[in-house]
C-alpha positions in Angstrom: 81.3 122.4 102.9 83.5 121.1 105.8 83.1 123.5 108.8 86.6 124.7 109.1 86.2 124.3 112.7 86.4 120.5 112.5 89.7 120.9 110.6 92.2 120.3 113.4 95.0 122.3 111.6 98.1 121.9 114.4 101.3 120.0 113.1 101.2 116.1 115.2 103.5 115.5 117.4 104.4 112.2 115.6 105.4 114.6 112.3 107.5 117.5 114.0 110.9 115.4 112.9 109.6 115.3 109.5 108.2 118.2 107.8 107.0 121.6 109.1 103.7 123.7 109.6 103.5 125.2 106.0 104.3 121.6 104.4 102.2 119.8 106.5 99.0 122.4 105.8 100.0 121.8 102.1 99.8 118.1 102.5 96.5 118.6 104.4 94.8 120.8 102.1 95.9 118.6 98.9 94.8 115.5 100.3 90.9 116.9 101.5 90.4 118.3 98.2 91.4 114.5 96.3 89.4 112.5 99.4 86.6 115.1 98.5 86.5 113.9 94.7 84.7 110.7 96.3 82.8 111.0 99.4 82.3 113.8 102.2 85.1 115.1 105.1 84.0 114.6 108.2 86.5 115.8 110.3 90.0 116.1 110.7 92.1 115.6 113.8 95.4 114.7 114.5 96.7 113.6 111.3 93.4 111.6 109.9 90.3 112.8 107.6 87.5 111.2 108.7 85.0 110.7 106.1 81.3 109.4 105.7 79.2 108.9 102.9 75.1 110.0 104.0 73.7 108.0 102.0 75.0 105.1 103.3 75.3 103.1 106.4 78.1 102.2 108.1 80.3 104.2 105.6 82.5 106.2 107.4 86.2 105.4 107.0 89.7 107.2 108.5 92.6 108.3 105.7 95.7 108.8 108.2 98.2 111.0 106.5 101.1 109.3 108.5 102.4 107.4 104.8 101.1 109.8 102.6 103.6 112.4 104.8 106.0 109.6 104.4 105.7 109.3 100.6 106.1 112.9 100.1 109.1 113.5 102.3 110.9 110.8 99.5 109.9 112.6 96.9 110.9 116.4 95.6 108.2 118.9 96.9 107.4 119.9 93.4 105.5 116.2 93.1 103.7 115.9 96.4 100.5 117.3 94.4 100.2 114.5 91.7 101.4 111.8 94.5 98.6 112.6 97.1 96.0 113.2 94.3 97.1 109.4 93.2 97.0 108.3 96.4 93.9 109.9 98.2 91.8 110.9 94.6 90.2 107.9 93.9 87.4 105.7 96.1 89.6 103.0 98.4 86.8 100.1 97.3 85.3 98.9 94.1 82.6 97.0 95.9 81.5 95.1 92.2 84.7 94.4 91.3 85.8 92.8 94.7 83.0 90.9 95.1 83.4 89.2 91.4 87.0 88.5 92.5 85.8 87.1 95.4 83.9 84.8 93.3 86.4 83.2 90.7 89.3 82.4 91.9 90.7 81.8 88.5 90.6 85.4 87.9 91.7 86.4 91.7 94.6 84.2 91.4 97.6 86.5 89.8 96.3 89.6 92.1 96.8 87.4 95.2 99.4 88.5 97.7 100.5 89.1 101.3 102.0 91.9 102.8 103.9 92.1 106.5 102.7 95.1 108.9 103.2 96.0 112.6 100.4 93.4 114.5 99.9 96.9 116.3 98.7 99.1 113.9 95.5 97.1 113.3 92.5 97.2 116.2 91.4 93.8 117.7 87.9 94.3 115.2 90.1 94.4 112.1 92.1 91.4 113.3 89.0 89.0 114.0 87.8 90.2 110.2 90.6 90.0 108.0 92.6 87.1 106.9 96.3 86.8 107.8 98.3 84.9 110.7 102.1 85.8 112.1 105.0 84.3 110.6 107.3 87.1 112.5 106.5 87.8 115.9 104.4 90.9 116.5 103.3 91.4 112.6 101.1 89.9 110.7 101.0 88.3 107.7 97.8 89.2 105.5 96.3 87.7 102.5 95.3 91.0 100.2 94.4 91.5 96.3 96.7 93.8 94.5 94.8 95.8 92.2 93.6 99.4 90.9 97.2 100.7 92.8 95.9 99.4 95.8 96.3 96.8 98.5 92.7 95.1 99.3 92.4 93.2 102.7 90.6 90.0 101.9 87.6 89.4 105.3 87.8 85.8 105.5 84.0 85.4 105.5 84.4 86.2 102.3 87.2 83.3 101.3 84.4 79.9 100.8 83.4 80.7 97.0 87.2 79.9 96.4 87.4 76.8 97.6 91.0 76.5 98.6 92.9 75.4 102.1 93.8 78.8 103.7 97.2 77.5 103.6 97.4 77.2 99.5 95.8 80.6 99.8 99.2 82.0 101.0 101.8 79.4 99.4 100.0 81.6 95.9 100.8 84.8 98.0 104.2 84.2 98.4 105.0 83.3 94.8 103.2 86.0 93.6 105.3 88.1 95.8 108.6 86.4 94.8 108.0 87.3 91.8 107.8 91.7 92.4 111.0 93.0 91.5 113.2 93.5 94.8 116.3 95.0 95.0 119.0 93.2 96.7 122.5 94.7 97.8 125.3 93.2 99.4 127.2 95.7 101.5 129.7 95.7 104.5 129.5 97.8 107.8 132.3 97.7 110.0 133.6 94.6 108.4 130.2 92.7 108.8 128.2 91.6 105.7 124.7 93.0 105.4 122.2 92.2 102.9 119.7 94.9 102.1 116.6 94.2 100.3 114.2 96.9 98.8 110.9 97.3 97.2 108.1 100.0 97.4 105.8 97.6 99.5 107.5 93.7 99.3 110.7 93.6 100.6 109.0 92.6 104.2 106.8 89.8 102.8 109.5 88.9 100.5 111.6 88.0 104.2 108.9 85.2 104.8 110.3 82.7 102.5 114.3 83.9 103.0 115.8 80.9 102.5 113.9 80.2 99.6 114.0 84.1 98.2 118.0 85.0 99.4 120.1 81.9 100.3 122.9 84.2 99.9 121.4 85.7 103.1 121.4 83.1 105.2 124.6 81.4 107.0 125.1 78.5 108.7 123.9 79.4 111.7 120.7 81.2 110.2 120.5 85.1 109.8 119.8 88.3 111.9 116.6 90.3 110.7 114.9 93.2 110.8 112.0 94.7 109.2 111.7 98.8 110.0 109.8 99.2 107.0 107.3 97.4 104.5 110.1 98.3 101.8 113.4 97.8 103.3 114.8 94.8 105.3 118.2 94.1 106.6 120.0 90.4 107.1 122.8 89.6 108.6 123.9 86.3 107.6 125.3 84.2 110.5 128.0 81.9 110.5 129.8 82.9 113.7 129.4 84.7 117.7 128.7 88.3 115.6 124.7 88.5 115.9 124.8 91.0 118.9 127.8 93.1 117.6 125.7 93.6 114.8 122.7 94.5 116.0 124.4 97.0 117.9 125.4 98.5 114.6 122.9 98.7 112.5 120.3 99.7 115.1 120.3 103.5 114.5 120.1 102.8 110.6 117.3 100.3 111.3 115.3 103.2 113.6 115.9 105.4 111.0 114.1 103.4 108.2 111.3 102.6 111.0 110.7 106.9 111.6 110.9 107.7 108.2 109.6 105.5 105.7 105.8 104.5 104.6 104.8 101.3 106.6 106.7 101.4 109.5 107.4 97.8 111.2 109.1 97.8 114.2 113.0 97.9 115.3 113.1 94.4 116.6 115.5 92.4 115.6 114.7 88.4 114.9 116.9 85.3 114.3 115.9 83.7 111.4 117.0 79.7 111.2 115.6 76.8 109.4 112.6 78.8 108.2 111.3 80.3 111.5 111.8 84.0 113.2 112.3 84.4 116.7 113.1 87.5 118.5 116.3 88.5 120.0 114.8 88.4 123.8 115.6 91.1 126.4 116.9 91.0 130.1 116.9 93.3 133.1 120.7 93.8 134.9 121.1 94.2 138.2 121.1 98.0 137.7 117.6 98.4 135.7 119.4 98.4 132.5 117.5 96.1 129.5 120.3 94.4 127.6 119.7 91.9 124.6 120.6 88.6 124.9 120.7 85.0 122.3 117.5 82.8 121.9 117.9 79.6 123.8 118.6 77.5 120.6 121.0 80.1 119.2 123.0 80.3 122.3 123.2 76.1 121.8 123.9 76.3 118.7 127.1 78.8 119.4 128.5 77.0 122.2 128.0 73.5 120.1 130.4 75.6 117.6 132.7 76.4 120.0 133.1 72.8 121.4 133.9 71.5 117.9 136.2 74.0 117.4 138.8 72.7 120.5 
């Protein structure tokens, strides 16, 4: 039994804005007893079990609670039980099974998939093991199997029984993700058009391919982007001098998504032209202030517009 001394009880900081004392010690106490269906609590501290298995090395393992606080806040409080117990109840890894995927690719093939997350929420260890490479700036792009409800990060020292060019590897990924059912509305915001794309867990790697997935989304001069979330994306499309007005407008929407929804991203905001993302760079005024400003080519591209247009 888990000394409740090692059970660091206090509401995180990160959470205050989210939920309160009682709900979070709910979430806690639902989630140790599903993680202690499996293995053995270690410790809790600031919002993450840690866990270790005795018997064997090398086994211990971290469950944050930041998305599983996430999930729950979406949900009515009457099914936070059953959605934690889903989430949390069950061992993370089926070693067998994984390693006979790992093994035939013909079987491995339909399961294949990539997700986008924050390049920051992964240690320097993780990112020399695990299989992925950055098609937006600051996130990653990983190869992962999608089965038993969960997402499995494929080590790429594992990847030679398949015998495929990394790059077909994630060609499959992307088709297998264009083929998830994402929901995409066209709206307007203070006269501008926004497209709005959302999924439980795709919308972000669904952005990858844009052109391909949402040609509506995409204008002649490209598209404004941004990611807060693994589920929600936002796209301005761009056919006109409008990219910065409208970043100014949907930023407190976008920061919203990014404090309050499972997988946060980030709140950057990207150009997206000709298949490529490149972020809206910043610069310092005279009086401290950081300001955004156009990518080089974007800036070129405007003022070409404006010349043809006299």
């Amino acid at each position: 039994m888990l000394n409740p001394e090692k059970i660091d009880r206090v509401l995180p900081e990160d959470f205050q804005d989210l939920l309160t004392q009682e709900e979070y010690e709910f979430i806690l106490d639902t989630a140790l007893a599903s993680i202690s269906k499996h293995t053995t609590v270690d410790l809790v501290k600031e919002g993450e079990i840690h866990t270790l298995d005795p018997q064997k090395e090398d086994s211990k393992m971290t469950f944050s609670l930041r998305n599983v606080v996430r999930k729950c806040k979406a949900v009515p409080r009457e099914e936070w039980a059953e959605l934690i117990d889903k989430y949390l109840g069950k061992p993370l890894f089926n070693e067998a099974k994984h390693m006979f995927l790992m093994k035939d690719f013909e079987y491995a093939e339909p399961l294949l998939k990539v997700v986008v997350r924050s390049k920051f929420a992964f240690d320097q260890t993780a990112l020399d093991r695990l299989t992925y490479r950055e098609d937006i700036p600051h996130t990653c792009t990983f190869l992962v199997l999608d089965y038993d409800d969960r997402f499995h990060y494929i080590d790429k020292t594992l990847l030679k029984d398949w015998e495929m060019p990394l790059e077909t590897l994630f060609e499959i990924g992307l088709i297998n993700v264009g083929k998830e059912d994402i929901s995409v509305e066209r709206v307007e915001m203070q006269g501008m058009e926004i497209f709005a794309f959302f999924s439980g867990d795709f919308s972000a790697p669904y952005i990858v391919e844009l052109e391909k997935n949402a040609p509506q989304a995409v204008g002649a001069l490209g598209a404004v982007v941004n990611i807060p979330s693994k589920g929600k994306a936002l796209v301005h499309p761009l056919d006109g001098n409008t990219a910065l007005q409208y970043i100014a407008n949907i930023l407190q929407l976008v920061e919203v998504f990014f404090s309050q929804d499972p997988g946060p991203i980030n709140v950057r905001s990207y150009w997206y032209y000709e298949g490529k993302f490149e972020e809206f760079p910043m610069y310092s005024t005279n009086d401290g202030k950081q300001m955004l400003t156009y990518p080089d080519k974007l800036l070129a591209l405007l003022t070409n517009a404006s010349d043809d247009e006299l």
